[in-house]
C-alpha positions as CSV (number, residue, x, y, z in Angstrom):
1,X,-63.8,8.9,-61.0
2,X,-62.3,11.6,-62.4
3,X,-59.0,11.1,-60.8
4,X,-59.0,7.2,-62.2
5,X,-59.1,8.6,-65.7
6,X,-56.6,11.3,-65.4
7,X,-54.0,9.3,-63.3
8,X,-52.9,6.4,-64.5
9,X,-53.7,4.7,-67.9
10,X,-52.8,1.4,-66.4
11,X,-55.2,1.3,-63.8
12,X,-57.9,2.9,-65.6
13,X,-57.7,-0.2,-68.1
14,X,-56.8,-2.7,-65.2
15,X,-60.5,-1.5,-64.2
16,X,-62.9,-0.7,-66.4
17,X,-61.2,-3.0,-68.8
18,X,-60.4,0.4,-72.0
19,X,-57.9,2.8,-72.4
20,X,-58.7,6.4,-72.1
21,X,-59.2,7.3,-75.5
22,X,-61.8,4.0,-76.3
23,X,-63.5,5.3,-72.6
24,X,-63.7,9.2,-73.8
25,X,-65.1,7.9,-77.1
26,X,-67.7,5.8,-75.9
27,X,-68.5,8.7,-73.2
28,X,-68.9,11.2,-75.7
29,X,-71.4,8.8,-77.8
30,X,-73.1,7.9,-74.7
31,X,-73.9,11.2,-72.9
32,X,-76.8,12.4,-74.0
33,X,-78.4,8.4,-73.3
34,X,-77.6,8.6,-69.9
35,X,-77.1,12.2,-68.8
36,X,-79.3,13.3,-66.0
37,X,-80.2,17.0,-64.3
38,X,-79.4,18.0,-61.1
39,X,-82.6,18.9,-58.4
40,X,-82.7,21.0,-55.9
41,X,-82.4,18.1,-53.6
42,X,-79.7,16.6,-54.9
43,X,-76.4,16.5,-57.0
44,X,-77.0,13.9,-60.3
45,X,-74.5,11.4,-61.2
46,X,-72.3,12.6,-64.1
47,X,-72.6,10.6,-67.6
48,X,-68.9,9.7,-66.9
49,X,-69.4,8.0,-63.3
50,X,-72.5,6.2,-64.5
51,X,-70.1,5.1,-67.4
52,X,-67.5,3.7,-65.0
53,X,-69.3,2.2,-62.8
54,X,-71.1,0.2,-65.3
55,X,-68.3,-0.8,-67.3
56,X,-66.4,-2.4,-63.8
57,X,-69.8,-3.7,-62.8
58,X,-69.8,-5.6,-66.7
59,X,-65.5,-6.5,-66.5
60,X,-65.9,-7.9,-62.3
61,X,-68.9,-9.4,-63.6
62,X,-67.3,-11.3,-66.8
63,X,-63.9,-12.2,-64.5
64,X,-66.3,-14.1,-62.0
65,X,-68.0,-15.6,-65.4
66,X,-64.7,-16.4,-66.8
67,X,-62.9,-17.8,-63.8
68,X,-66.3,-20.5,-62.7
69,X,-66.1,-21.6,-66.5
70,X,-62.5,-22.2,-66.1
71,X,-63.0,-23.9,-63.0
72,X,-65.8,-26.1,-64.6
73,X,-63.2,-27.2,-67.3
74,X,-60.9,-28.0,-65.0
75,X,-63.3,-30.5,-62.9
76,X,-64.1,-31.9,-66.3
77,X,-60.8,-32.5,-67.6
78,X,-60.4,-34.6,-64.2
79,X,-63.7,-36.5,-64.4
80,X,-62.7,-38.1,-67.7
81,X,-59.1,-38.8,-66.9
């Protein structure tokens, strides 16, 4: 994850759908919500990979949204013509 954010700004907004500086701000305000501690059986998931992975989870989730809506209007269109 960390390499997504230091990379390339292109991709990191083609994916998580926010630039690096709206994704470090809403990090930073988000951290101590989601932050876990580490055991001694295991390695926690950083704030900022809980943080990515939700925010592609929400943008694939809104594309399928988007793209069955559009599809719906379409079938419509050509049910009334």
């Amino acid at each position: 994850m960390k390499e997504l954010t230091e990379e390339d700004p292109a991709t990191l907004r083609n994916w998580i759908r926010l630039d690096r500086e709206q994704y470090e701000e809403l990090l930073a305000l988000i951290t101590p919500l989601i932050q876990k501690q580490d055991t001694n059986m295991r390695r926690a998931v950083t704030a900022a990979e809980r943080l990515t992975l939700t925010l592609r989870f929400l943008a694939s989730v809104i594309l399928r949204l988007t793209n069955r809506i559009g599809d719906v209007k379409a079938v419509r269109r050509a049910k009334i013509r």
